[in-house]
N, C-alpha and C positions, 0 to 999 in steps of 0.2 A: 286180958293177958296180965300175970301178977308182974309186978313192977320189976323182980330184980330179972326175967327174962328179957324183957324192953332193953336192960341193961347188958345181958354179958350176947345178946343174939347177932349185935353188928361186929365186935371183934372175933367172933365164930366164925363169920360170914369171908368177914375179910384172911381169915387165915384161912380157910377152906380153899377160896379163890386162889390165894398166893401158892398152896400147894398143886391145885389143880394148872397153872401155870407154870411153874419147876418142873411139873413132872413132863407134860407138852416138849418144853425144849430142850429138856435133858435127852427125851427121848424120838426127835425130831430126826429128818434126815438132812445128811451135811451137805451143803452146799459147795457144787461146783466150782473153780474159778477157771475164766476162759479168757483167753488176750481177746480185743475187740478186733474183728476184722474192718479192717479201713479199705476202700476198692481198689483195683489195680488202674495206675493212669493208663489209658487206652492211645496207642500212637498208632501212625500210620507209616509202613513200609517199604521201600524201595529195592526189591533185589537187583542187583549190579552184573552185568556182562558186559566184559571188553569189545568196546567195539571202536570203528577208524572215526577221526573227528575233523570237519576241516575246520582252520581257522580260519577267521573274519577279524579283520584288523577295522575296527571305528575311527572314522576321521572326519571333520567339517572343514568346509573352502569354502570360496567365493569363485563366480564364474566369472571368466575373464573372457574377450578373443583369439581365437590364433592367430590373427591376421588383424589388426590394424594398422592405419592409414589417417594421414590428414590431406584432404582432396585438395589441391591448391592452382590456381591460376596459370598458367604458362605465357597468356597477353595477356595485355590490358583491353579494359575497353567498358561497354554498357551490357547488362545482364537481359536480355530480349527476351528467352523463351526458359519454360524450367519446366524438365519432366517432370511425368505423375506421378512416379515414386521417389520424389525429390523433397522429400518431406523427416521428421523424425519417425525412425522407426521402420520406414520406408524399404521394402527389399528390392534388388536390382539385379540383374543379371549382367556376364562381361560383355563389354563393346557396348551397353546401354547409354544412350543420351540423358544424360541429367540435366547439363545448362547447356545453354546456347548463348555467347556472347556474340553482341555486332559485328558480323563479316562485312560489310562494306570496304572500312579501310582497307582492309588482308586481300580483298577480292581485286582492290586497285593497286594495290602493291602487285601482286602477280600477274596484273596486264603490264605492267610498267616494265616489268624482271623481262616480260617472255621478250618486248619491243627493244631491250637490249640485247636480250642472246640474237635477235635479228638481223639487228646491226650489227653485232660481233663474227655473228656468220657470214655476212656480208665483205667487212672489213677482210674474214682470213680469207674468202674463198679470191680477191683480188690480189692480194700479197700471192697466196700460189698463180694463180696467174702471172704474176709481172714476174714469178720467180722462174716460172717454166719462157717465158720469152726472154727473159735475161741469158739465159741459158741457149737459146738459138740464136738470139744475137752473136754468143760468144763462138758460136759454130762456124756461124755464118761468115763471120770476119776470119775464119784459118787461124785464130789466137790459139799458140801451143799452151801446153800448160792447163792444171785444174784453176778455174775461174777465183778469184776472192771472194769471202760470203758474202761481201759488200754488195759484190757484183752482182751474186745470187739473190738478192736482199735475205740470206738466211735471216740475221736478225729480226726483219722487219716481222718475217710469218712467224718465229717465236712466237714476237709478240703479241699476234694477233690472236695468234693460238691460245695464248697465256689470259688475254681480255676475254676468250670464249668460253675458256674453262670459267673464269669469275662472274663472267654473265649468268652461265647455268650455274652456278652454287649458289648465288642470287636470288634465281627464280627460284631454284629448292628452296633457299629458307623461306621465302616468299611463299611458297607453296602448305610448308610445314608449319608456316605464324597463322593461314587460315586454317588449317585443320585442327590447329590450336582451341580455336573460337569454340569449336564442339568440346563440352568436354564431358567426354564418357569414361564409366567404369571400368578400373584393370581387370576386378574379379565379381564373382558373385557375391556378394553380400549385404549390409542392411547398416543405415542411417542411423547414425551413433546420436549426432546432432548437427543441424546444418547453422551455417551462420549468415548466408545472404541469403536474398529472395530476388525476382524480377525486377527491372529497372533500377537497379544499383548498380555503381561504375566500380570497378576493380581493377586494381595492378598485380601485373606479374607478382606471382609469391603471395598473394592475399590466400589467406585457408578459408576454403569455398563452404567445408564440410568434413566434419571426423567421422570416417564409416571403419567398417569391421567386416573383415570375409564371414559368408553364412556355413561355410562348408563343416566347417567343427570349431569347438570350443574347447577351453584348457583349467584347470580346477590345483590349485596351487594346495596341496591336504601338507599337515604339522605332522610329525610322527615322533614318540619318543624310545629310547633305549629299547625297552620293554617290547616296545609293540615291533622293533626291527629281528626280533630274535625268530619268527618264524615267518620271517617274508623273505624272498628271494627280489632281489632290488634289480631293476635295468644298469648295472652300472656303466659307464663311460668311461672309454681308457686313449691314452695318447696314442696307442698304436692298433687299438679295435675298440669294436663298441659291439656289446650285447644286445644281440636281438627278440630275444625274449621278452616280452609284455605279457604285465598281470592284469588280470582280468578286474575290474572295480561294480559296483553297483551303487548307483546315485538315488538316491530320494529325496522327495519335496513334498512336506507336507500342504495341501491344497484344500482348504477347507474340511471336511469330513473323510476326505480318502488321502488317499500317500500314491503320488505318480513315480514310475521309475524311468530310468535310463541306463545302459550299457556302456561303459567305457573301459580305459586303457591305461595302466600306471605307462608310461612312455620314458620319463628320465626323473634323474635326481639332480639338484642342487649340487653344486661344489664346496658349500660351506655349511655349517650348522647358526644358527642361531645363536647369539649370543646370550640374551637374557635367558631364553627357554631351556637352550641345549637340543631342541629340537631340527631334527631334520624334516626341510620338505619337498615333497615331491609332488611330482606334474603329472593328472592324468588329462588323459585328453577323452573327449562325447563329440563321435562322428555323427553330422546331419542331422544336427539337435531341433533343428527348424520345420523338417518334415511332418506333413499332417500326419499323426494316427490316433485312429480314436477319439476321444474325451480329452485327449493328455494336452496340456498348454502346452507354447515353445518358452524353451527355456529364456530368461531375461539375464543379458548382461547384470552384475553385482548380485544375481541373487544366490543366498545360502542355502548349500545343499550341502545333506548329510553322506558318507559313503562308506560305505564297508569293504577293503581290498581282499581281495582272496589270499590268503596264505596259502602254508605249509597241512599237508594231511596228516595227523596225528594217527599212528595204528596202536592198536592194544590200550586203551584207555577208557577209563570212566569216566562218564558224565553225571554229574551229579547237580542237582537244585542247589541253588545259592540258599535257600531256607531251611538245607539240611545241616549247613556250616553252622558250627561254634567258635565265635571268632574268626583266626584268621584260616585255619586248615583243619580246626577238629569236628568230627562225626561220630555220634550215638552209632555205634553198633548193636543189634541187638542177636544173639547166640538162639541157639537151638531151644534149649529151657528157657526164651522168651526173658532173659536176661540182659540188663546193658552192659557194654562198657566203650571207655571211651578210644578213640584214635585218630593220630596224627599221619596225616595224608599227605601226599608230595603231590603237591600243584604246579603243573604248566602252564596251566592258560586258566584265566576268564572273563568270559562273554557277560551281557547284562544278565540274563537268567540260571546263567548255570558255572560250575568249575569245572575244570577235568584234570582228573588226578592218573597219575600211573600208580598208584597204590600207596602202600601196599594193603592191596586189597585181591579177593579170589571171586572167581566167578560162582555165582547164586548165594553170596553172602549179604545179609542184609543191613541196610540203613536206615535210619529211624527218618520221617520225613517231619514229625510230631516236633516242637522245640518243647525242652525240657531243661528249662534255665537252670535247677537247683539239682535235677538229678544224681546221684550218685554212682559209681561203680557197682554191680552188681543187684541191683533192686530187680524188680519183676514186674514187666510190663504186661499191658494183655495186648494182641494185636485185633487192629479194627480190621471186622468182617468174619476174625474167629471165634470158635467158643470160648468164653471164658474159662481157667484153670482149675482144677478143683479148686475146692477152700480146704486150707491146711490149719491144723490145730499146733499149738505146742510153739516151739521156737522155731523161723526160718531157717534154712540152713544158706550156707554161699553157696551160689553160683557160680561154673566154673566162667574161664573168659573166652569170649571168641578169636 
């Protein structure tokens, strides 16, 4: 190849190239420009119907007796014999024997009492004697005139009268210091803690044993402002008292299950609490002791949870605690699957849920999805339906629900 082609063939080349390239993009096709589709967040929905709610009012006690007692001595004396359920914990039925103290003494006291009312009967039944011959005596001799009681010996049979009556009150107490010895149960119930045992000597007034009636128990629950606005309370008045009792339900958790019990809001306190401001009130658990089932007896001091029955709310929504925003607001979401937000009128709420009286309409929907950043008006997709088409161009706004 002669030399001066070597020369001008590569700046040929490259200009050839460079117009071959001009002419490509000059006369290319224009490119599109499209907003990027980002996906729609996908939430899950709640539609709402009015319906009646009751309330359940939460409270924790501690169980107490209705019926306690400190069992105490009436004589002295030595502890001989002690019933079988004379123990802690121990249940007893009434008139039960629990101790038995030495009757000896009490058994010779009341031979002694009865060998005086003997004497004493003996004593009056001769005074009436000398008194009915005083009396013919005074016949006998034609003496005008009612006799003097000297004569009669009225005096004398008063008195013997008077020794007779005291012989037999005597022997009563005599009678009632041995019945004493025994000492049995007023009521049915169960051995709180005992403090003596067999052959210990005790005096009158010694506390034998603290027991508690088995027949029911009483649950002292806290209540605040709040929680009294839909209860209907037992109250107590100077000139009547409310018969009405609210219904309670107790729970104990028991290793892996939850036992219940049935009781009774019964009265209220006369004072409120001073640190709290809390009011509280007394239910009462009939025959908490009865076998049934699996279920334990209840134990004095232990904590149970209870929920009282209130007030039946009509026409309201119930709604998930995880559909609130803060304190009252809810993701609505509209027809064109659009949000917006709204502020609800709350009356109550439970651990899982609120209940609103609105304002809200039946079959409208609530977002169950949390959607922390969301905006008014954006476009959800709802879980479980088709997605929306895909739109090009500018969104437009969504009206509001």
């Amino acid at each position: 190849m002669p030399r001066f082609l070597r020369i001008l063939l590569p700046p040929v080349i490259l200009l050839v190239s460079l117009g071959i390239a001009y002419t490509l993009i000059a006369n290319g096709p224009e490119a599109e420009r499209q907003r990027p589709q980002t996906p729609l967040p996908v939430v899950e929905v709640l539609t709402v119907q009015p319906q009646p709610y009751q309330v359940e009012i939460p409270s924790r006690g501690t169980v107490a007796p209705l019926t306690e007692s400190s069992l105490a001595a009436e004589v002295s004396g030595r502890i001989v014999a002690v019933g079988d359920n004379f123990r802690n914990g121990g249940f007893f039925e009434a008139g039960e024997t629990l101790l038995q103290i030495d009757p000896r003494d009490y058994q010779n006291a009341v031979t002694v009492a009865r060998s005086e009312l003997t004497l004493k009967e003996l004593a009056l039944a001769e005074e009436e004697a000398r008194s009915r011959q005083a009396r013919l005596d005074w016949k006998k001799l034609n003496l005008t005139g009612e006799p003097d009681p000297l004569v009669l010996r009225t005096p004398q049979r008063a008195y013997a009268e008077a020794a007779l009556e005291a012989a037999r009150a005597n022997l009563a107490q005599a009678e009632l210091k041995l019945e004493r010895t025994r000492i049995s149960a007023p009521y049915p119930g169960r051995i709180l803690e005992k403090h003596v045992d067999r052959g210990q000597y005790v005096s009158a007034g010694t506390t034998l044993a603290d027991i508690y009636a088995s027949d029911a128990v009483e649950v002292r629950l806290p209540l605040g402002n709040e929680q009294l606005r839909y209860l209907q309370l037992p109250e107590e008045y100077r000139d009547a008292t409310t018969t009405g009792f609210v219904p309670v339900k107790f729970s104990i958790r028991n290793g892996d299950r939850d036992d219940y019990w049935d009781g009774e809001l019964i009265r209220t306190e006369g004072t409120l609490d001073i640190k709290t401001r809390q009011l509280f009130v007394v239910a009462r658990i009939a025959d908490p002791y009865r076998h049934k089932g699996e279920r334990p007896p209840l134990k004095i001091g232990q904590f149970v949870a209870a929920r009282i029955v209130g007030d039946t709310l009509d026409n309201v929504y119930v709604i998930p605690r995880a559909a609130i925003h803060g304190d009252y607001t809810v993701h609505m979401i509209g027809t064109d699957n659009r949000l917006m937000r709204r502020d609800l009128e709350i009356l109550w709420r439970d651990t899982n849920h609120v209940i609103a009286a609105g304002p809200l309409e039946a079959g409208e929907r609530i977002s169950l999805t949390r959607l922390p950043f969301a905006a008014d008006g954006i476009e959800v997709q709802i879980k479980g339906e088709e997605p929306p088409q895909k739109k090009t161009g500018k969104q437009g706004q969504g009206s509001k629900s």
